[in-house]
DRENDREN-968600 format. One record per residue: x, y, z of N, C-alpha, C in turn; residue number from 1; residue in three letters. Coordinates in steps of 0.1 Angstrom, whole numbers. Layout:
{{X, Y, Z}, {X, Y, Z}, {X, Y, Z}, NUM, ALA}
...
// end
This chain:
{{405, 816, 291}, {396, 827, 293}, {395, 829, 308}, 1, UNK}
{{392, 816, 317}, {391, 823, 331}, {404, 827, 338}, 2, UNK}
{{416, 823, 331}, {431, 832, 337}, {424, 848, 336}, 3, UNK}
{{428, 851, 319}, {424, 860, 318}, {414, 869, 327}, 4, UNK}
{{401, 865, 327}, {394, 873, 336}, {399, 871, 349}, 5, UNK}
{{405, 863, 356}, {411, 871, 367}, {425, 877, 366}, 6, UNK}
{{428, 882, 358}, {439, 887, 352}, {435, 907, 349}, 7, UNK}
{{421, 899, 347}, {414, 916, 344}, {411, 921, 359}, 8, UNK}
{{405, 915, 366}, {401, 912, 380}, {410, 922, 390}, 9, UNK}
{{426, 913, 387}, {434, 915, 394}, {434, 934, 391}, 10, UNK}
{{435, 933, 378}, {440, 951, 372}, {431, 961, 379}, 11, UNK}
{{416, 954, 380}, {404, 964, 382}, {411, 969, 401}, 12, UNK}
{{410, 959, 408}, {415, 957, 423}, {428, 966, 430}, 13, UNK}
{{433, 967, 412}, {447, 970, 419}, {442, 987, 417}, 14, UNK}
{{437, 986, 406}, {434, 1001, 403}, {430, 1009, 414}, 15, UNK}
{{420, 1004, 417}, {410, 1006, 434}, {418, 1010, 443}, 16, UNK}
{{428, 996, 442}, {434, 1002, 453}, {451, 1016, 457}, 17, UNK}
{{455, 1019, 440}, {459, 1023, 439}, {452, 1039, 440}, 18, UNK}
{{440, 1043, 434}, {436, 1052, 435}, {429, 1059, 446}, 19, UNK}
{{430, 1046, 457}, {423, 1048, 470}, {440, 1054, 480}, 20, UNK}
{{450, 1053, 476}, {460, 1059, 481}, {464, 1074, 479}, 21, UNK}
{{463, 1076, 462}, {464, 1085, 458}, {454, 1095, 459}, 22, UNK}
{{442, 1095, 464}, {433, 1100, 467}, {435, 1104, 484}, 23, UNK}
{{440, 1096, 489}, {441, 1102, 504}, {455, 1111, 509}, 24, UNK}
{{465, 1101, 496}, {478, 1111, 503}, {476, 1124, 493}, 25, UNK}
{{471, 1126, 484}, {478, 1136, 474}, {466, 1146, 470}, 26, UNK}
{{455, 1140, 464}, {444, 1143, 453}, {436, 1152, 466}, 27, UNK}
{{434, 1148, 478}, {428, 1153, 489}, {429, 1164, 496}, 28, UNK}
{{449, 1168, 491}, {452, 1174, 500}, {450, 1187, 491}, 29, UNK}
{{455, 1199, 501}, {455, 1212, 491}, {466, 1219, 492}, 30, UNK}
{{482, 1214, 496}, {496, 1217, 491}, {502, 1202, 493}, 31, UNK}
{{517, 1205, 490}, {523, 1197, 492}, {528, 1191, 508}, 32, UNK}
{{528, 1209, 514}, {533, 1205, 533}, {517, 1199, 534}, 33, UNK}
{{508, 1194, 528}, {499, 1188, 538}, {497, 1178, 535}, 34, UNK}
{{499, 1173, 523}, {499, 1162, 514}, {510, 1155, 523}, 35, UNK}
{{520, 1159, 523}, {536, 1150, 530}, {529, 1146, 544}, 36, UNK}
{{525, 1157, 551}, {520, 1151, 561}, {512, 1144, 567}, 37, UNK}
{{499, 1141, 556}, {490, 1131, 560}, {498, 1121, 557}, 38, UNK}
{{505, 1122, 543}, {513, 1104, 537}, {519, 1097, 553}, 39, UNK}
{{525, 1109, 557}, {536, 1103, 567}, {532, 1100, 582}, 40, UNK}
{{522, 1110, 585}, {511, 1104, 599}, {510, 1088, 595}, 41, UNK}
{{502, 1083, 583}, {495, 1073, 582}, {500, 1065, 583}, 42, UNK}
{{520, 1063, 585}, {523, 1057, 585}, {535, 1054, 597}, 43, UNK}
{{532, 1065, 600}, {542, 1067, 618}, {532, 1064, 626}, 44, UNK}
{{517, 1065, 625}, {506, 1067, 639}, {505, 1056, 642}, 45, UNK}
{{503, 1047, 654}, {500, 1038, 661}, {488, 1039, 674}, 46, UNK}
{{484, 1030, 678}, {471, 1032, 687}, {471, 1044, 698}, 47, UNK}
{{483, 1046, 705}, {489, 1059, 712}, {493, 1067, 711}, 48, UNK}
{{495, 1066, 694}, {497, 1083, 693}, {490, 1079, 672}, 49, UNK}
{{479, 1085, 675}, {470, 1083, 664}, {471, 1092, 651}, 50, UNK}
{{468, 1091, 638}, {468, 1100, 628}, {467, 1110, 631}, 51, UNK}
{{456, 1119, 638}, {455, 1134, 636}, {467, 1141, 644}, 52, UNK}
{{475, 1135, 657}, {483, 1144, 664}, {495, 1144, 655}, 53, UNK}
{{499, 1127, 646}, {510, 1132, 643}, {508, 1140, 626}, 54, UNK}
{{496, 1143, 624}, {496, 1151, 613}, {495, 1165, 619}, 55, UNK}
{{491, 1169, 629}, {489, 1182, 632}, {509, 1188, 635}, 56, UNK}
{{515, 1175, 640}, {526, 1180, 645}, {534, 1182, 633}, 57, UNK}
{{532, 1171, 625}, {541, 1173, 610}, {536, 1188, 601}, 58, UNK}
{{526, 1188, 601}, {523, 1198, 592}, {523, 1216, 598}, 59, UNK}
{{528, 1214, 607}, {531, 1226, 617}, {544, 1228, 614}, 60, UNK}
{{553, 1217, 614}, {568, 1213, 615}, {572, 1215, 596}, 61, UNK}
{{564, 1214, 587}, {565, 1215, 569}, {563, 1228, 567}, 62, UNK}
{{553, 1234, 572}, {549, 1248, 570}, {555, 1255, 580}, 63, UNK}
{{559, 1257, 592}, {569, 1266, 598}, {580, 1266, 604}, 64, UNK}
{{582, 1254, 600}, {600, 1244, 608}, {606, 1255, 598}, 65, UNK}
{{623, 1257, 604}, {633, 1262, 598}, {644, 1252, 601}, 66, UNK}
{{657, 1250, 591}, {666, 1241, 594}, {676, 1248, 604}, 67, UNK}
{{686, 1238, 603}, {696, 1245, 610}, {701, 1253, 602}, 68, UNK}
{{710, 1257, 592}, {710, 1263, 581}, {704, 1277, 581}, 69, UNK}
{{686, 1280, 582}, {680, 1290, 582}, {670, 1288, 573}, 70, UNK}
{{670, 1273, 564}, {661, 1274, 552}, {650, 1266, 560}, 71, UNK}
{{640, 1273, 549}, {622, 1264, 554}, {626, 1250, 551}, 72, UNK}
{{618, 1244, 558}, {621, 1232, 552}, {610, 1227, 538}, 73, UNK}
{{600, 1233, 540}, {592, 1229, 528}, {599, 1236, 514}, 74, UNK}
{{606, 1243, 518}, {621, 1245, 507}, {624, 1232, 504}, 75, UNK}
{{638, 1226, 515}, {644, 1217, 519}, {636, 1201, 510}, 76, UNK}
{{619, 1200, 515}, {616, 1191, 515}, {616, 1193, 491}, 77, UNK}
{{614, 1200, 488}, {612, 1201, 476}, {624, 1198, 467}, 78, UNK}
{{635, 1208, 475}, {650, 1201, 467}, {648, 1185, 470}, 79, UNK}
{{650, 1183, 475}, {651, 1166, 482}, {645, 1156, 471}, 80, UNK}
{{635, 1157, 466}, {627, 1157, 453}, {628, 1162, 442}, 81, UNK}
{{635, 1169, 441}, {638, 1170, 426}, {654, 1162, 428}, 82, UNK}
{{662, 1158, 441}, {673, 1154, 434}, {672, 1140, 435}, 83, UNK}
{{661, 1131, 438}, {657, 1115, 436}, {653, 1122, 422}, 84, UNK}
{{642, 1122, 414}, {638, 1125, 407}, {649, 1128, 389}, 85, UNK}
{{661, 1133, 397}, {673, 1134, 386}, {685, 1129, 388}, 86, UNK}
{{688, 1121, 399}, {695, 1112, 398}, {690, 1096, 399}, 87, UNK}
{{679, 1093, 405}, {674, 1077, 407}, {673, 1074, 393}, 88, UNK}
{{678, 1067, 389}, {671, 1058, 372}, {657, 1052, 373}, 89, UNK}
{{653, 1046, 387}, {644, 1038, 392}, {630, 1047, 397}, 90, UNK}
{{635, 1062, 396}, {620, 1072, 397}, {616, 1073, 382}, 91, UNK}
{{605, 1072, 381}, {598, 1081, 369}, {592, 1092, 370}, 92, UNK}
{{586, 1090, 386}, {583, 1110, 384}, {583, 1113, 399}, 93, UNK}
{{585, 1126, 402}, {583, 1129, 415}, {571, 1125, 425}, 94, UNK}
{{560, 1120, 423}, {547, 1116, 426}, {554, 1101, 434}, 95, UNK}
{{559, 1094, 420}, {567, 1081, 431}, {574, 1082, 438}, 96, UNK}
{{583, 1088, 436}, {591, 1091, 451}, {585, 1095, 463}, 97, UNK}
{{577, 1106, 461}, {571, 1110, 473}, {558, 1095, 478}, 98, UNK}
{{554, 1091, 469}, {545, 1082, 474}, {554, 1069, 481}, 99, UNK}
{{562, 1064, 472}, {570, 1053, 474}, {582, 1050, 483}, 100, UNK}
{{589, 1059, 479}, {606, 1058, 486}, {601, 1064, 501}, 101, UNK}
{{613, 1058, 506}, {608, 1055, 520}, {623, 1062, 526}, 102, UNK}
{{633, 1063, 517}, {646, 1075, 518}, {639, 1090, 517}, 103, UNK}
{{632, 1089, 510}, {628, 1105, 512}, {618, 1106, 522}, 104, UNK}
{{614, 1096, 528}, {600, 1098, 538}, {608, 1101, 549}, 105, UNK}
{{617, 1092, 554}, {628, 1096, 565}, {633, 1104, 565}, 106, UNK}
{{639, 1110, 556}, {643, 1124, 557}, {631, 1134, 558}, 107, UNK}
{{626, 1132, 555}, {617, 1145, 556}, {609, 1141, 571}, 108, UNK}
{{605, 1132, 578}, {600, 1130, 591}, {617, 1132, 600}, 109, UNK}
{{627, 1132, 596}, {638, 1141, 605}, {638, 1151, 603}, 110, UNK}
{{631, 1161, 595}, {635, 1169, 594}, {624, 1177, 603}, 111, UNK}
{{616, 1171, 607}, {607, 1177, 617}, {609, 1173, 629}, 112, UNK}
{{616, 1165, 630}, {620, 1160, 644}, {635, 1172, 647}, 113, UNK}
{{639, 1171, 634}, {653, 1180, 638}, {645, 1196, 643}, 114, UNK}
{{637, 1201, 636}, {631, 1213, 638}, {627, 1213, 653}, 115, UNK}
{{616, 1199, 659}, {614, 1202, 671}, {626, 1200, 681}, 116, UNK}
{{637, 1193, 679}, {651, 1196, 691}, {649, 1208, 688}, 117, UNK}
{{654, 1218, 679}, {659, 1231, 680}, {650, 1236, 689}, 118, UNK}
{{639, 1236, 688}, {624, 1241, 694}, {630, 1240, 707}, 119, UNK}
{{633, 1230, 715}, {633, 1225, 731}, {625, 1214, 733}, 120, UNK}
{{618, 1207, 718}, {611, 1197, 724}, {620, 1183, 720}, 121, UNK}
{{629, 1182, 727}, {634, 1170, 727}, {630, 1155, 728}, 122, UNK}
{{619, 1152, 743}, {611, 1142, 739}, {605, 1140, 728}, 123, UNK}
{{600, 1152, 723}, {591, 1144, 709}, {594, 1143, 700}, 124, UNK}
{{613, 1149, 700}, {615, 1147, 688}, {623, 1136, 688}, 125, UNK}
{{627, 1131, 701}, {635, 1114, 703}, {617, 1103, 699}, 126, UNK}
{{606, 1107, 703}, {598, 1097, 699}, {596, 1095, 687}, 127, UNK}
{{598, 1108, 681}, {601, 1108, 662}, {610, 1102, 656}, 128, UNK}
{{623, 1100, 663}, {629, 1094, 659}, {632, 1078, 662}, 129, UNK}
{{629, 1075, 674}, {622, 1062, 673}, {614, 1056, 662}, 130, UNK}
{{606, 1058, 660}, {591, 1060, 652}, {598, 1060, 637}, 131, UNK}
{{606, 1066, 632}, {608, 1064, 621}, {619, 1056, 617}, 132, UNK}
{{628, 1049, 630}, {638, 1040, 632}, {626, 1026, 626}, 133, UNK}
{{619, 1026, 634}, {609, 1014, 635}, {600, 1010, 622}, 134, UNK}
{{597, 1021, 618}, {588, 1023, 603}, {592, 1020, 591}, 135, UNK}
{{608, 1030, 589}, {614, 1031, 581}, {632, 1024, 580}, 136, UNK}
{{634, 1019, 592}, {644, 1004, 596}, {657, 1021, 591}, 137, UNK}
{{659, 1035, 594}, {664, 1041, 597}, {667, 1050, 606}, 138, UNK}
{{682, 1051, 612}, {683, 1064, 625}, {692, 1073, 626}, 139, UNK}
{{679, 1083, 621}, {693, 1099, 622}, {687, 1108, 633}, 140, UNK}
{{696, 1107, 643}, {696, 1114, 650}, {688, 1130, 651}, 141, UNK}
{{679, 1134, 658}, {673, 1145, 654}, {687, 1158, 655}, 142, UNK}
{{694, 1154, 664}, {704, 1170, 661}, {715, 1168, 653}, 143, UNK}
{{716, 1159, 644}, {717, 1154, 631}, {721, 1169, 620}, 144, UNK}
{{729, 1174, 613}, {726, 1185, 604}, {726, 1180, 590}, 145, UNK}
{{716, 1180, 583}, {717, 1177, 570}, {714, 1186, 561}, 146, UNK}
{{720, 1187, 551}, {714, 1198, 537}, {708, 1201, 532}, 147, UNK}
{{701, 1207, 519}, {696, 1204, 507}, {697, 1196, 500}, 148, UNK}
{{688, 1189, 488}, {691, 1184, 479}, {695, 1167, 486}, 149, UNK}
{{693, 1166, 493}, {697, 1148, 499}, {688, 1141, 494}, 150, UNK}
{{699, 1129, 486}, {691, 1115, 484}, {698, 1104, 489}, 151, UNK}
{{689, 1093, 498}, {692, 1083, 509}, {688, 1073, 499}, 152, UNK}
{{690, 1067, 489}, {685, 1060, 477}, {683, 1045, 486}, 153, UNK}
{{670, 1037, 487}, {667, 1026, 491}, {665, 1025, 510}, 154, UNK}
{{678, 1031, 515}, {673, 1039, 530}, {675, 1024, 539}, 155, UNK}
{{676, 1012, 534}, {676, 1008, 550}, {688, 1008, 552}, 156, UNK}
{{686, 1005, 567}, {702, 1003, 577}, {709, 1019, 580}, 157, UNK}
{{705, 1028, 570}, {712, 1037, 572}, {712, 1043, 594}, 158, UNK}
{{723, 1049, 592}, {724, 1055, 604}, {734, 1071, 606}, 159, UNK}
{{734, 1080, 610}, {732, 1090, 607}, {733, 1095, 628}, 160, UNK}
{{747, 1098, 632}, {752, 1098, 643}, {747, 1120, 648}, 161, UNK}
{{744, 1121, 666}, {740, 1131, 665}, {745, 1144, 660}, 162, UNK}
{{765, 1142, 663}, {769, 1152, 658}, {771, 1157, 640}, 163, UNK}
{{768, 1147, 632}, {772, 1146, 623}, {766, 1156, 614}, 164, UNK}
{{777, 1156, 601}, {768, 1169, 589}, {769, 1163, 578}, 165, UNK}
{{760, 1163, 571}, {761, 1163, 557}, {756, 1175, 547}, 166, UNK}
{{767, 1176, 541}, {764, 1188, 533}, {754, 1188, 520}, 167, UNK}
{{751, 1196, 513}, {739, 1198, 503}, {750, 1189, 488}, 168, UNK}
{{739, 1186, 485}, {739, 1172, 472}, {743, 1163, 474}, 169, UNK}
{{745, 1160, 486}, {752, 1141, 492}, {741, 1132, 489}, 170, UNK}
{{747, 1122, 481}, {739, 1109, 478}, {741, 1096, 491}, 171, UNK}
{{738, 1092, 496}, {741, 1083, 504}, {732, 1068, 500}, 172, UNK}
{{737, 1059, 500}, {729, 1043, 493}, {726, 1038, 510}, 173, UNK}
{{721, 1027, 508}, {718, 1020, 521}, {729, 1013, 525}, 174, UNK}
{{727, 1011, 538}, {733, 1007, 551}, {748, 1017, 554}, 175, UNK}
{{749, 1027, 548}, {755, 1040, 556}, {752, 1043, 567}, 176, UNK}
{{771, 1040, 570}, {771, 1046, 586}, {777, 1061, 591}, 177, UNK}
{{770, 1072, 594}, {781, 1080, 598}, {783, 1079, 613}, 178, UNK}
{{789, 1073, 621}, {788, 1075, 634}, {804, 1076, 641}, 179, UNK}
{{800, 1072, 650}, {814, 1076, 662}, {825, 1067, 661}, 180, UNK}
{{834, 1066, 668}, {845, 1053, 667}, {848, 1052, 685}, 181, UNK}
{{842, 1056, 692}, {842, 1050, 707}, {823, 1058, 712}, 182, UNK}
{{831, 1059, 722}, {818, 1061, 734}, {824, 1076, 743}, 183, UNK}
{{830, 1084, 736}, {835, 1099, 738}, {821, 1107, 738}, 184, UNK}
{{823, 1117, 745}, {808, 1123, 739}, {815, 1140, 735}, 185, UNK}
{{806, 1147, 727}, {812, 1157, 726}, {811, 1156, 706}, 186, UNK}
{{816, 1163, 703}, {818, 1163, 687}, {827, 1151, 682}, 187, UNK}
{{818, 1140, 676}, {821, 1127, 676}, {819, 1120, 663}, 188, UNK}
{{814, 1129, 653}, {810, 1121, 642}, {811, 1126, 630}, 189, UNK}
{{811, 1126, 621}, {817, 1129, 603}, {810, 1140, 600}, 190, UNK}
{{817, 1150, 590}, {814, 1157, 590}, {818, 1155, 573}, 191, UNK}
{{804, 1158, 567}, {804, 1156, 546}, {806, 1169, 541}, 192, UNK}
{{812, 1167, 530}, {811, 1181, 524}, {798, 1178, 517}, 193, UNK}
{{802, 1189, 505}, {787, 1191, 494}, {792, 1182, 484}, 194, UNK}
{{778, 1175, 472}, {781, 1164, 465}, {790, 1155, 467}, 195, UNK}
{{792, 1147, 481}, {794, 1137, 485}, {791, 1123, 474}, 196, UNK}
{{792, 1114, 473}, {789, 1100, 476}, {794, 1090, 483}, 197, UNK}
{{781, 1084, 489}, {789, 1074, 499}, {781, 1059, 492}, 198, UNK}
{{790, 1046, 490}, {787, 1034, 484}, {778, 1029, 494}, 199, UNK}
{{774, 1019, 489}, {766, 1007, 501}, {777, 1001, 512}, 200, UNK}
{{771, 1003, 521}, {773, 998, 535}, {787, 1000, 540}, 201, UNK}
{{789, 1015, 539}, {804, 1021, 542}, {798, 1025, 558}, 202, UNK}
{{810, 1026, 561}, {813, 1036, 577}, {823, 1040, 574}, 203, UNK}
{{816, 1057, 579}, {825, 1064, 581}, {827, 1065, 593}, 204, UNK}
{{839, 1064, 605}, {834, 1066, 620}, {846, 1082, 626}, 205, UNK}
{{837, 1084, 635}, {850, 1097, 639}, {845, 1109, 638}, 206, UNK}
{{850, 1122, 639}, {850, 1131, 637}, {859, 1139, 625}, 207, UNK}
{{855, 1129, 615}, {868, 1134, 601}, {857, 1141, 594}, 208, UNK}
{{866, 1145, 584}, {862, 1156, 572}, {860, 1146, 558}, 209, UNK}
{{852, 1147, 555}, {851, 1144, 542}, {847, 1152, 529}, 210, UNK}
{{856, 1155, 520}, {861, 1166, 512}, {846, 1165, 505}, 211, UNK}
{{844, 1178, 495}, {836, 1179, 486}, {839, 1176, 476}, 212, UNK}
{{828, 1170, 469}, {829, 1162, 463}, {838, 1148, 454}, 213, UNK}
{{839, 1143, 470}, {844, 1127, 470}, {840, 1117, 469}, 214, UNK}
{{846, 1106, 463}, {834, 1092, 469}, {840, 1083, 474}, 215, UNK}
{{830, 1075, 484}, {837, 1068, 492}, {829, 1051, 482}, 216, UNK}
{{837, 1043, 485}, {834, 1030, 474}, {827, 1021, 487}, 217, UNK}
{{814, 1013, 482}, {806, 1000, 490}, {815, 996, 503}, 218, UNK}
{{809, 994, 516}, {815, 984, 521}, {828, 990, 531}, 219, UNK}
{{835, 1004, 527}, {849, 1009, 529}, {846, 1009, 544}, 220, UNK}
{{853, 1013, 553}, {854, 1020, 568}, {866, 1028, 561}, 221, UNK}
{{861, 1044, 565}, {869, 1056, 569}, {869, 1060, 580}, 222, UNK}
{{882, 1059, 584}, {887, 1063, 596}, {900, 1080, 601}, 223, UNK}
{{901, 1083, 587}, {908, 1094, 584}, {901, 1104, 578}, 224, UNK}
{{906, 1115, 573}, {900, 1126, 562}, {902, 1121, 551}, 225, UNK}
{{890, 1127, 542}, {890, 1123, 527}, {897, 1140, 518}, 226, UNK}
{{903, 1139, 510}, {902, 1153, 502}, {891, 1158, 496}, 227, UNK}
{{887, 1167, 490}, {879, 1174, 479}, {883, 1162, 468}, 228, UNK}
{{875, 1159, 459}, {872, 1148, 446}, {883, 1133, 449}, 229, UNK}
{{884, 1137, 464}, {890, 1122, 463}, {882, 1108, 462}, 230, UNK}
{{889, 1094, 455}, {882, 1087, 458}, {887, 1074, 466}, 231, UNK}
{{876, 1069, 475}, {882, 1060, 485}, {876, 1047, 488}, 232, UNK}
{{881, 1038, 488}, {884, 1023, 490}, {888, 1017, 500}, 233, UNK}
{{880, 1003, 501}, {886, 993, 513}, {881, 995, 523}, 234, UNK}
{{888, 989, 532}, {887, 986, 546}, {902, 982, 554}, 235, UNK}
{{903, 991, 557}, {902, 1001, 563}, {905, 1014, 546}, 236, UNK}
{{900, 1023, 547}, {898, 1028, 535}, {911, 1034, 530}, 237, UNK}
{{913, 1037, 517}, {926, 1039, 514}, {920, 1054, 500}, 238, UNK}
{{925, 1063, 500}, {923, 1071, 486}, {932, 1059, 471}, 239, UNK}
{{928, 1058, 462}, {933, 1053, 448}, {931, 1063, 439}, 240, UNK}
{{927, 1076, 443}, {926, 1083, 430}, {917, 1095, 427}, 241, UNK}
{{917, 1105, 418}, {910, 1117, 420}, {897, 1114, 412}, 242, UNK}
{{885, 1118, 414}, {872, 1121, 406}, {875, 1126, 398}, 243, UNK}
{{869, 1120, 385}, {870, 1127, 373}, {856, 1139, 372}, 244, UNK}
{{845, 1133, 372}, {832, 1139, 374}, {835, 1151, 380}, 245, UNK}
{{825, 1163, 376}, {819, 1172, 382}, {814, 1171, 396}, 246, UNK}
{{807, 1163, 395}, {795, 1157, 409}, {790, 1145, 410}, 247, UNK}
{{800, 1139, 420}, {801, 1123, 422}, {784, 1122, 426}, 248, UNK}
{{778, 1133, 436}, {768, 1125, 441}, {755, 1124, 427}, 249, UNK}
{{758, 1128, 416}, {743, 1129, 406}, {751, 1122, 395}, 250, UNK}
{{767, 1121, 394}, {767, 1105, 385}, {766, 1094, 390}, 251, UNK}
{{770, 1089, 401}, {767, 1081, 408}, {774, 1069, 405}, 252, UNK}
{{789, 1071, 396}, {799, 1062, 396}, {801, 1050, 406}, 253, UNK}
{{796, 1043, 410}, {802, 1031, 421}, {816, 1019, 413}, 254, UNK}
{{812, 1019, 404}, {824, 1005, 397}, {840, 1017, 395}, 255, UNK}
{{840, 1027, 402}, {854, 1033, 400}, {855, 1041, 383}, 256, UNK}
{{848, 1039, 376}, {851, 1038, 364}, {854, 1055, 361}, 257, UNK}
{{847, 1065, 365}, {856, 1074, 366}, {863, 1086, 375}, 258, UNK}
{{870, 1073, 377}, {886, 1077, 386}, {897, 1077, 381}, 259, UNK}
{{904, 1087, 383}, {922, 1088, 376}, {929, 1079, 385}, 260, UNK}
{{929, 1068, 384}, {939, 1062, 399}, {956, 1063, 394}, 261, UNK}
{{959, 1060, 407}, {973, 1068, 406}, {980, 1049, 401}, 262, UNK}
{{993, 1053, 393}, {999, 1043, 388}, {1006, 1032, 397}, 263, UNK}
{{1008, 1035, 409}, {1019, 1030, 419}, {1010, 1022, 433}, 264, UNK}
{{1014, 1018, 440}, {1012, 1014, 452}, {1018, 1024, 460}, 265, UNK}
{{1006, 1031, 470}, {1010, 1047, 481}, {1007, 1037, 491}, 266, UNK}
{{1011, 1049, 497}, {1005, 1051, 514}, {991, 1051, 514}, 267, UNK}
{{985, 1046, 530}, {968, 1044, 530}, {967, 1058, 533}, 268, UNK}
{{958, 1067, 525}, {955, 1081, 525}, {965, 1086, 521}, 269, UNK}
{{975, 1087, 514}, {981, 1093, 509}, {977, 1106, 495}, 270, UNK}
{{976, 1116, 498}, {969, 1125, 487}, {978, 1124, 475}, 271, UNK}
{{972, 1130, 466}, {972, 1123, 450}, {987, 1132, 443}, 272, UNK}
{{988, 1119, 438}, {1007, 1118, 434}, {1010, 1112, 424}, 273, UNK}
{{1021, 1108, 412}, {1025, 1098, 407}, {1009, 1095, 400}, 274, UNK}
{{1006, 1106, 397}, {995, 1100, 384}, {998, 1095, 371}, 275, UNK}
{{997, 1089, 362}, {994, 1083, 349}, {994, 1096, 337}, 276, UNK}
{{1011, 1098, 333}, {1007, 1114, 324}, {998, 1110, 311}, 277, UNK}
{{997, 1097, 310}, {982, 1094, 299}, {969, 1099, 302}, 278, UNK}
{{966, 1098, 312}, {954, 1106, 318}, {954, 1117, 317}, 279, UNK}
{{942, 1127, 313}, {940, 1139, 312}, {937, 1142, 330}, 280, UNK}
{{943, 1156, 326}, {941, 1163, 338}, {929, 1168, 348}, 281, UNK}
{{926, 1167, 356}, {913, 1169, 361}, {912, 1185, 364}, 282, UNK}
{{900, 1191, 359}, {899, 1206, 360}, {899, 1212, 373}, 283, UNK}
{{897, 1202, 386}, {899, 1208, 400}, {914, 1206, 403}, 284, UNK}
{{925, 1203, 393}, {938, 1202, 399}, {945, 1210, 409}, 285, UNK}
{{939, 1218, 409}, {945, 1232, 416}, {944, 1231, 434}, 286, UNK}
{{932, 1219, 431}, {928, 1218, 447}, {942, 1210, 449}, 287, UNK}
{{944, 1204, 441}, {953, 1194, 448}, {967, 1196, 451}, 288, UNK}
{{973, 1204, 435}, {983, 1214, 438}, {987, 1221, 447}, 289, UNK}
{{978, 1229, 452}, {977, 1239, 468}, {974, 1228, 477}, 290, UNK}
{{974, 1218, 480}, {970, 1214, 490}, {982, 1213, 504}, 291, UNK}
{{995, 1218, 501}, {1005, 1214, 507}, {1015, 1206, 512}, 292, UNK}
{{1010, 1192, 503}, {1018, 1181, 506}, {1029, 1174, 496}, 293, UNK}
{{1034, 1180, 504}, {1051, 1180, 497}, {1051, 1164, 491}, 294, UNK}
{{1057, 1162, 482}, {1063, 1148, 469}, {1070, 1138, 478}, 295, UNK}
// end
């Protein structure tokens, strides 16, 4: 009996304190750009730079930031949320995500920091990104170009180089790297297409291309171009095969399972050849067909 009662104890406590969150980040607010931005003050602000400035900055930056692109971002910030919400197995509803995941909190605190570079305010948007390096154990550069529809699933380690792009529906897992491969300055860092996926704890380094919708497998270093639905492996990374999927980044294949891999031992990056005539054909063949590269 006395487990029990503190068993009950525990539920009443937790309740309290659960509804004492949801009451300040959500229930309180009166949209969602204000809501995001008290959640995310409360947890960027420190003795020097306190709750109300960085909510006044954020919620200026939700309600009238524009991306690079041209879209609002309180657009931006809503795709972002519906695509945790339809690809995470581990969301149940958009409320947890926004409350919880701490990949969509980072993105969305870059994406006000990216808004103030464009602005001219550079320092405050390098203290933003400090600040959310520190908070959220992520760093994407404020002049950084990201899409729509991005999910950074779990978020730490990630890193996210200044020149870099990622295109709209890229899934990215943790400890992704897109960054440079020296100390060149100038256009230096990867460049994603749309519906990307990148595995746990890849680098991509350079100024390469990475096709739409490809995936890159846990762990790889890419150091080359990827094609459109290619998929890629290793270290140093190698293509084995075309996507079968529509959209690697919302099935979110990681075990390979659907890849057409080619029957032979190729070349590292070698585009797709010597496939398996048991395998059905993939409906983007055409990309690959035209692609130019002779047998």
């Amino acid at each position: 009996m006395c487990n029990e009662r503190n068993e009950d104890s525990l539920d009443v406590e937790a309740s309290e304190l659960l509804h004492g969150i949801v009451k300040r980040s959500i229930l309180d607010r009166g949209s969602l750009e204000e809501a995001l931005s008290a959640h995310l003050a409360s947890k960027l602000s420190w003795d020097a730079a306190p709750f109300e400035r960085w909510h006044a900055i954020l919620l200026k930056s939700f309600t009238s930031g524009m991306s690079h692109c041209g879209k609002a971002i309180r657009n931006l910030m809503r795709d972002d949320l519906i695509a945790i919400k339809e690809r995470d197995p581990a969301c149940p509803s958009s409320g947890h995500a926004f409350l919880y995941f701490k990949g969509f909190h980072a993105i969305q605190a870059y994406r006000a920091a990216n808004w103030l570079w464009s602005k001219g305010q550079r320092s405050l948007a390098s203290a933003l990104q400090s600040r959310i390096s520190e908070v959220f154990g992520m760093d994407i550069h404020p002049a950084a170009q990201l899409g729509s529809g991005i999910m950074i699933d779990h978020g730490t380690g990630v890193v996210i180089g200044e020149t870099a792009r990622v295109g709209n529906g890229c899934t990215l897992l943790h400890g992704v790297t897109l960054g440079g491969n020296g100390k060149q300055q100038g256009d230096r860092h990867p460049k994603l297409g749309c519906n990307v996926l990148v595995g746990a704890g890849a680098s991509i380094l350079g100024n390469v291309k990475i096709g739409d919708g490809s995936k890159t497998g846990a762990s790889a270093v890419v150091l080359n171009d990827i094609l459109d639905f290619a998929t890629a492996v290793g270290c140093p990374a190698k293509i084995i095969g075309r996507a079968k999927e529509d959209n690697p980044a919302v099935v979110l294949d990681h075990s390979c399972k659907y890849v057409q891999l080619f029957i032979q031992r190729i070349r590292s990056l070698c585009p797709y050849r010597h496939l398996s005539p048991s395998k059905p054909r993939h409906h983007a063949k055409e990309k690959f067909e035209n692609s130019g590269v002779e047998e």
